[in-house]
N, C-alpha and C positions, 0 to 999 in steps of 0.2 A: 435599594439594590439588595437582590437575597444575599446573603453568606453563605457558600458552598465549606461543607467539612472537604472536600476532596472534587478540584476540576481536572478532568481528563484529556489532556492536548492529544486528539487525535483519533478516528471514531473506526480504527481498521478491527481486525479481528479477537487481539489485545486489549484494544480500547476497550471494544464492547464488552469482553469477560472482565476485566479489571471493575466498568462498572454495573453487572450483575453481581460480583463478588462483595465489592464494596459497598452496593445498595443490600444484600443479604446480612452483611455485617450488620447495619443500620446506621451508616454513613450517607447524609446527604451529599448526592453527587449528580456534575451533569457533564456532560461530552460536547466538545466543541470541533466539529468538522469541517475542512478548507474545500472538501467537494458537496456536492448537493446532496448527498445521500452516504450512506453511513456503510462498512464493508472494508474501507482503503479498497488498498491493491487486488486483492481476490475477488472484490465485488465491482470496480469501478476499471480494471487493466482486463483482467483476462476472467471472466464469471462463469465459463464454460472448461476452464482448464480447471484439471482434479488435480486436488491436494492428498496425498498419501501419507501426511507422517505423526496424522493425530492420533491417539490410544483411542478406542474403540469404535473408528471409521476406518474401514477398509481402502475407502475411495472415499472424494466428496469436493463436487464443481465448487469454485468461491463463492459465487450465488445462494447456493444450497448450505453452505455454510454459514453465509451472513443470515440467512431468513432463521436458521438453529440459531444464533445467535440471539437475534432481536427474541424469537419465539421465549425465549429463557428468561429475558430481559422484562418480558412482561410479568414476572414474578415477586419485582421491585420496583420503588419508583426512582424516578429517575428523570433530569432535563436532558435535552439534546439540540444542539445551536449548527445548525449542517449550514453549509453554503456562508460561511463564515471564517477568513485568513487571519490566522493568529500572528499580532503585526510586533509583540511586547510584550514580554512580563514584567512586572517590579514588584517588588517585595517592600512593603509598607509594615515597619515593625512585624506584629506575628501574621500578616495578612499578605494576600498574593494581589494583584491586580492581575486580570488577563484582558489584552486590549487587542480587539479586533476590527476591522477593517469598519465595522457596523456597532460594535456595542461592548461594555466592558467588562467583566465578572468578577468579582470578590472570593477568595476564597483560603481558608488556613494551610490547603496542602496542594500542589500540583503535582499530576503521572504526567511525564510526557512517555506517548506511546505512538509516537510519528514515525514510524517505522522506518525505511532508507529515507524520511526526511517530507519536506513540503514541499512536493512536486511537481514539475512541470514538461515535458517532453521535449527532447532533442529534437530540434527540426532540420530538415533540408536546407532551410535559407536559401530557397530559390524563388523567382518571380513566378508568381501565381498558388505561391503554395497556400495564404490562407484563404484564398476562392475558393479553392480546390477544398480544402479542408470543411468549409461553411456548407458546400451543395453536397457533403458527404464523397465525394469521389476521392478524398488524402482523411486517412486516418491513423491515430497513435497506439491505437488500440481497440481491440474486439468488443462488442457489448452481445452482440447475439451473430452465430454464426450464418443463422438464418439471412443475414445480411447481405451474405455473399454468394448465397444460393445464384449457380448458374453463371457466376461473373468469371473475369481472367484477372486475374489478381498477382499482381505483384507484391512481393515481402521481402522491406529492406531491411539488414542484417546478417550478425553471424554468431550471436547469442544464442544461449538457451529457450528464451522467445522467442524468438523468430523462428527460429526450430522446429519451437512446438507449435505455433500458429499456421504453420505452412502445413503440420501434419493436419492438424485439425482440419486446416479449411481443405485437403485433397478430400475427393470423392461430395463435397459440397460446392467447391467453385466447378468452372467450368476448365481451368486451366491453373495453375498455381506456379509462378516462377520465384524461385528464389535467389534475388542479389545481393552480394557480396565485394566489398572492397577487397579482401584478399583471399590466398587462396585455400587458407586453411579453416574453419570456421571453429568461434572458441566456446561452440555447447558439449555440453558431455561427448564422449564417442559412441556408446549404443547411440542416440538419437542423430548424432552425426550417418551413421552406417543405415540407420533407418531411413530417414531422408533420402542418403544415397538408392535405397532397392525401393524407391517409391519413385509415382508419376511426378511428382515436384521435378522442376527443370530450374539446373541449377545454373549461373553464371557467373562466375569468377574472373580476373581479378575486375570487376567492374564499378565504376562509382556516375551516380545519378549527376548529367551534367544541367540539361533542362528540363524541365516540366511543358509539356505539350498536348496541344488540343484531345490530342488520342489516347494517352498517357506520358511516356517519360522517354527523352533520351540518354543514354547508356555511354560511356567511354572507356576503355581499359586504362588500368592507372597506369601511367608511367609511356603514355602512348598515343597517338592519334587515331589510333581504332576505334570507330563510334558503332552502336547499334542503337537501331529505332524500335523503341516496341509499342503495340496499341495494346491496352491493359482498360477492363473498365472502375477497376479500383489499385488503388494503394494503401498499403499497410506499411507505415513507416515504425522500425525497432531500434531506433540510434541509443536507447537506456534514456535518463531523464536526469536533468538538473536538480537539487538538491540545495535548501538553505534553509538546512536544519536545526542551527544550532546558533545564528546569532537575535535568539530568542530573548536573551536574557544576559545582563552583562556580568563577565567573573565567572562563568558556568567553564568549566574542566572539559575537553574534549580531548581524545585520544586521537593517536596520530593516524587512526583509521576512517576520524570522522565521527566519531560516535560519541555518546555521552557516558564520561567514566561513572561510576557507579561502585559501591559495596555491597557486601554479599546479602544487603536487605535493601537493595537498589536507592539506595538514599545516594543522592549527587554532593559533590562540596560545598553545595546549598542547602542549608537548613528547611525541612519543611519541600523540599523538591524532588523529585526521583523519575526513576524511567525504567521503563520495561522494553521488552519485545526488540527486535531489529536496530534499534535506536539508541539501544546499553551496549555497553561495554564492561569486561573486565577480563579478569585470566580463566583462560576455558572456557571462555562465551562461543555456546555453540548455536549458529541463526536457523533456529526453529520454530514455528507456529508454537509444536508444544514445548517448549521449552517457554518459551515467551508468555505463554498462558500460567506456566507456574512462577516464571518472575514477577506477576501480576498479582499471585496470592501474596508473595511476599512482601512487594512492597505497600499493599493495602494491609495486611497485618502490622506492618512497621508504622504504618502511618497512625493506626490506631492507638498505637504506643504511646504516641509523640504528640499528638496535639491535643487540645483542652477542649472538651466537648462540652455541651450542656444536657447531654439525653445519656440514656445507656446504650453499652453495646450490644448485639447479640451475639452470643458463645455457642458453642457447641458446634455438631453437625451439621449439614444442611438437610439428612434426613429427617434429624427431630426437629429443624427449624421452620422448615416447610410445611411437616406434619402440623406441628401447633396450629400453623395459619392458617392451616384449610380445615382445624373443627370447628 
């Protein structure tokens, strides 16, 4: 079994700079991902929704971010274990074990960079929902908009998400309803007011009582008022369940769910750390780039701290790069 200097729980946007970063150092590292494909949230939830708050992107779909990603990544080498749930860690003297659903990995230092956690979607819990879900007509979330070209589409929630998914699919569905259990919706207010002066049809206080042949029926909460609606898709945004953090026993978590950390993202485990969405400390602000520079620092720390048998490499990544490519 290889020896990794440095395994990566978690293959989202962080992950992936953590190990181009740490493969440019000359750290052997590889990335182990619970979904098929590598990206998280931005490439795998919504790939078509832009991200605005990275330094020198103006704009830029999660898609379009993950392919900059990997594209950078081919700079280094690097493993990558996708379609594999990280079930365990233990810590064997100065060694990590990672044990997954399929296979195990060795290694001196662990990133967790599992961002709001290892997820899995709030459902309906109604009769027929994962039929529905299998022949594509109930979904958790967007892969290509093109998907909904021309359909009536319902989108359940009152999120940020849902929000923006309703914006999105107007002017590509055929009709776009948006419902809500109550009556206020808790996404920002420009996008709240947005929604409001747009074709979206909105329904309030309403909650999903059956799933039915045509789509879904509708009841007001607190009320025997039902409405029927024929819809030819659904978009379910209930947010997503999370179990993130009993990965590893004696690991610190903050009373937010998150993994404590210091100011070189080292955890109360020796040889453990975490970046991006998934740390915690004082002044943790949840940002993509913010996230990207907790990632240099705890790949810096980690060089610190564990006992290599190779050298590292120093300097910048201009003269670092340069060298490799005379």
């Amino acid at each position: 079994m290889k020896n990794y200097d440095l395994l990566i729980v978690g293959g989202g946007p962080v992950g992936l700079y953590a190990a181009f970063y740490a493969g440019m150092r000359g750290l052997t590292v590889a990335i182990v991902e619970a979904f098929d494909e590598v990206g998280g949230q931005p490439q795998n939830l919504y790939p078509e929704k832009k991200i605005y708050d990275i330094a020198g992107l103006p704009e830029i779909p999660g898609a379009a971010l993950t392919k900059n990603l990997l594209r950078q990544l081919e700079g280094v080498e690097y493993d990558s274990f996708v379609g594999q749930y990280v079930q365990k860690i233990e810590q064997n003297g100065e060694l990590f074990s990672v044990i997954t659903d399929e296979n195990e990995y060795s290694s001196k230092s662990v990133l967790l960079t599992t961002g709001a956690g290892l997820i899995s979607p709030r459902k309906l819990n109604l009769e027929g929902e994962e039929e529905r879900h299998q022949t594509g007509k109930l979904s958790y979330f967007i892969r290509s908009l093109e998907d909904f070209r021309d359909q009536k589409v319902a989108v359940l929630g009152g999120g940020d998400s849902a929000l923006d998914w309703s914006l999105m699919l107007e002017g590509i569905a055929s009709e776009v309803h948006l419902i809500h259990r109550r009556p206020k919706f808790r996404a920002h207010q420009l996008t709240v007011e947005e929604v409001k002066n747009s074709t979206i049809q909105i329904h309030t206080p309403y909650v999903v009582s059956a799933l039915t042949e045509s789509g879904l029926d509708l009841q007001v909460v607190k009320s025997d008022e039902k409405l029927r609606m024929d819809v030819d898709r659904i978009l379910v945004n209930y947010g997503f369940l999370t179990n993130q953090l009993d990965l590893i026993e004696a690991l610190e978590i903050t009373r937010a769910g998150r993994v404590l950390v210091d100011r070189k993202m080292k955890t109360n485990i020796a040889g453990l750390y975490a970046a991006g969405d998934g740390a915690d400390y004082e002044g943790k602000v949840p940002l993509l780039s913010v996230g990207f520079g907790e990632a240099v620092i705890a790949v810096n720390a980690i060089t610190n701290t564990i006992s290599l048998d190779h050298d590292i490499r120093k300097g910048h990544s201009s003269s670092l790069f340069a060298d490799q490519k005379k």
